[in-house]
N, C-alpha and C positions, 0 to 999 in steps of 0.2 A: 386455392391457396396452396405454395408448394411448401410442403415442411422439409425443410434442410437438414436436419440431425434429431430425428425419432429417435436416439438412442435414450434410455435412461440409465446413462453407467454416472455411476458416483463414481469421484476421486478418489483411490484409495492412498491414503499415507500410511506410515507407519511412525508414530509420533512415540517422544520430540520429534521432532527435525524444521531445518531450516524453509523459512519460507520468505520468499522477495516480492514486495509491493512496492509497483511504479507509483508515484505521486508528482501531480503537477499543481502545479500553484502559481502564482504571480511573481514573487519573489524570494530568492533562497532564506533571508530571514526568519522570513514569516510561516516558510516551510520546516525551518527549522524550529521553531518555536512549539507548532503544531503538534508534530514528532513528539518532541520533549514532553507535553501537556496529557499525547495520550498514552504513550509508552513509561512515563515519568523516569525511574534510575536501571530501567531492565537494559542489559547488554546487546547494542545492536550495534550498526553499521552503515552508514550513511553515504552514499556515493553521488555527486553529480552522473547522470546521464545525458540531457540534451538541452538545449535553448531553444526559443522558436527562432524561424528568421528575422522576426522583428522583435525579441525581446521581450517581448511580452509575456510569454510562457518560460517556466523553467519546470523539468522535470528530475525528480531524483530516486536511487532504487534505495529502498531499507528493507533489508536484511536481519533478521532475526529470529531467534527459536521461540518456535510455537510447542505448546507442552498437550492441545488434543484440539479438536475439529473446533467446540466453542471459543477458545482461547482466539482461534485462527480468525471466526469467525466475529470475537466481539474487535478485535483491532484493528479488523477490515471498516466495520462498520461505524467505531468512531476516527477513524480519521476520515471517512467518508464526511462525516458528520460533523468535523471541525472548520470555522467559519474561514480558515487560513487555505484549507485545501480544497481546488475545484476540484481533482478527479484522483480515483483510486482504482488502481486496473493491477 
């Protein structure tokens, strides 16, 4: 088995600061909804990025200040976690 990246470097941030999660999902609504449920009235930023070729997919970037590594870490993992969002990269 080949290991590709033996490094153990952690991310270093320097918190706040801003951080962008791609989101894809089925439809911008329901992406947007998603959003709203886990972020609720925190200041963010919502951008289309892509469509698939056939529509199916739609992804968008959100943009938002994260205040330390858990923060970053629990909003990763509920929109992972929300039934509207397939993927969070």
């Amino acid at each position: 088995m080949e290991i590709i990246n033996d490094r153990e470097e952690k991310l270093e941030l320097t918190y706040p600061c801003s951080w962008c999660y791609k989101l894809i999902a089925n439809e911008k609504e329901a992406l947007e909804e998603a959003v709203s449920d886990v972020i609720d009235k925190r200041e963010h930023k919502l951008t289309h990025s892509k469509s698939s070729k056939g529509g199916k997919y739609i992804s968008m970037n959100l943009d938002i200040l994260v205040h330390n590594e858990d923060d970053r870490n629990f909003i990763y993992e509920a929109l992972k976690a929300h039934q509207h969002i397939k993927m969070v990269l």
